[in-house]
C-alpha positions in Angstrom: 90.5 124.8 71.0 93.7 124.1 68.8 96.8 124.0 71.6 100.0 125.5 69.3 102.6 122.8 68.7 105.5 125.5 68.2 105.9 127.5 71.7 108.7 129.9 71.0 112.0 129.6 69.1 115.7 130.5 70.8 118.6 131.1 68.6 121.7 129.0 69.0 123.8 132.0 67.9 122.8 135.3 67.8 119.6 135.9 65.8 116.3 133.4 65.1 115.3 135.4 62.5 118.8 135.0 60.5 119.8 131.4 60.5 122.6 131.0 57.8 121.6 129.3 54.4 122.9 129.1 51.0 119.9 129.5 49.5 116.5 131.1 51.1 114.1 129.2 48.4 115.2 125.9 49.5 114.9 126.7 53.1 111.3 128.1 52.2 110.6 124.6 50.7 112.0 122.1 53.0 110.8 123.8 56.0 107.1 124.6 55.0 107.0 120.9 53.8 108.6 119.6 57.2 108.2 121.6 60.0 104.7 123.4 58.5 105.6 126.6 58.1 104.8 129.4 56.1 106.6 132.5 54.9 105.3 135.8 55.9 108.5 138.2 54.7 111.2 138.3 52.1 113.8 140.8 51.7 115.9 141.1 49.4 118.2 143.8 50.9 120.6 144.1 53.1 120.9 140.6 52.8 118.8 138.0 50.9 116.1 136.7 54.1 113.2 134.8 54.6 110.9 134.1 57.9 109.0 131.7 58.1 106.5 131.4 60.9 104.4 128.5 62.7 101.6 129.0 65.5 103.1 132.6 65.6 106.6 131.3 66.0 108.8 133.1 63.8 112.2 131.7 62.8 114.0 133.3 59.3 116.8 132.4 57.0 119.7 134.5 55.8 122.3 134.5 53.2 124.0 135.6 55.6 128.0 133.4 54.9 127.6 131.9 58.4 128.1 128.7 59.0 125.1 126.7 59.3 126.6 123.5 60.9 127.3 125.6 63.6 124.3 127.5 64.1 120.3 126.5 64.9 117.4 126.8 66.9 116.0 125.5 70.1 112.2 124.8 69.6 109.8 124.7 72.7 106.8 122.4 71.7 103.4 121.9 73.7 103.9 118.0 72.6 107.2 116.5 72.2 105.7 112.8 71.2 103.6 114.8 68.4 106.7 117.2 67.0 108.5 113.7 66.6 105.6 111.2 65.7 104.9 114.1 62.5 108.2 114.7 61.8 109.3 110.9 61.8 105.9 110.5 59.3 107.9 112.8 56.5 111.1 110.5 57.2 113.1 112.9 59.4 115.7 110.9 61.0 114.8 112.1 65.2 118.8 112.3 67.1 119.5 111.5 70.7 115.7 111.5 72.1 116.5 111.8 75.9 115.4 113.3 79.4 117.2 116.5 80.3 117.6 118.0 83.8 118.1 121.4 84.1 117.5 124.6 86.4 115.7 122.4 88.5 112.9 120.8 85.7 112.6 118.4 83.8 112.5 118.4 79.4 111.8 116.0 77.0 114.2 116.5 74.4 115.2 115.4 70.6 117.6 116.6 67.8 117.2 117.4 63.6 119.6 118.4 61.8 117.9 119.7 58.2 119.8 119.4 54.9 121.1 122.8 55.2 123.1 121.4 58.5 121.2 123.7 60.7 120.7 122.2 64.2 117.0 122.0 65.7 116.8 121.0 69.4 112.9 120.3 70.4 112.3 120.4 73.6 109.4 120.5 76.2 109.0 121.0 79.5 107.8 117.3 81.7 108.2 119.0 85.3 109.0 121.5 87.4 110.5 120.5 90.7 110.4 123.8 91.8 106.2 123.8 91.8 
């Protein structure tokens, strides 16, 4: 049995499914080549949007005039070492790999920031002290 690499997906801001962009065609294209997505919806109106969805994950892309250096997603992997070993592969330069504490457990964590200056912060869960 395949195990999912893409858990769930938080929003930095305020929606997953609207990150900004300046253009939803280059987000379509970077992201299906890097993080191995694939888009299931477009719309055109109210605003331009794309999602784009892995292992059920959904995240989407707006043209939305926010500002994407200040906005991203928090990505909850099944296998941190494969999330960064694949994306490393394509040349994706991996930020601040660490060991986080919080709420009582333990995360392996790393940081991408894509060309459109979104934010991604993969993480996945080591231990729970709290077992």
């Amino acid at each position: 049995m395949n195990i999912p690499l893409f858990l769930a997906a938080y929003p930095y801001q305020d929606d997953v499914l609207a990150l900004p962009v300046e253009n939803v065609d280059s987000a379509v294209a970077w992201y299906s080549k890097v993080f191995g997505m694939s888009e299931v919806l477009r719309l055109e109106d109210p605003l331009p949007t794309v999602v784009l969805e892995r292992d059920g994950v959904r995240i989407g892309f707006s043209i939305n005039g926010g500002d994407a250096s200040q906005d991203g997603a928090a990505i909850l992997v099944s296998d941190i070492h494969q999330a960064k070993a694949s994306l490393e592969a394509q040349g994706i330069k991996i930020e601040n790999p660490q060991t986080e504490e919080r709420d009582g457990k333990t995360y392996s964590v790393f940081f991408v920031v894509a060309p459109d200056e979104l934010c991604y912060y993969f993480h996945q869960l080591t231990t729970d002290t709290h077992q």
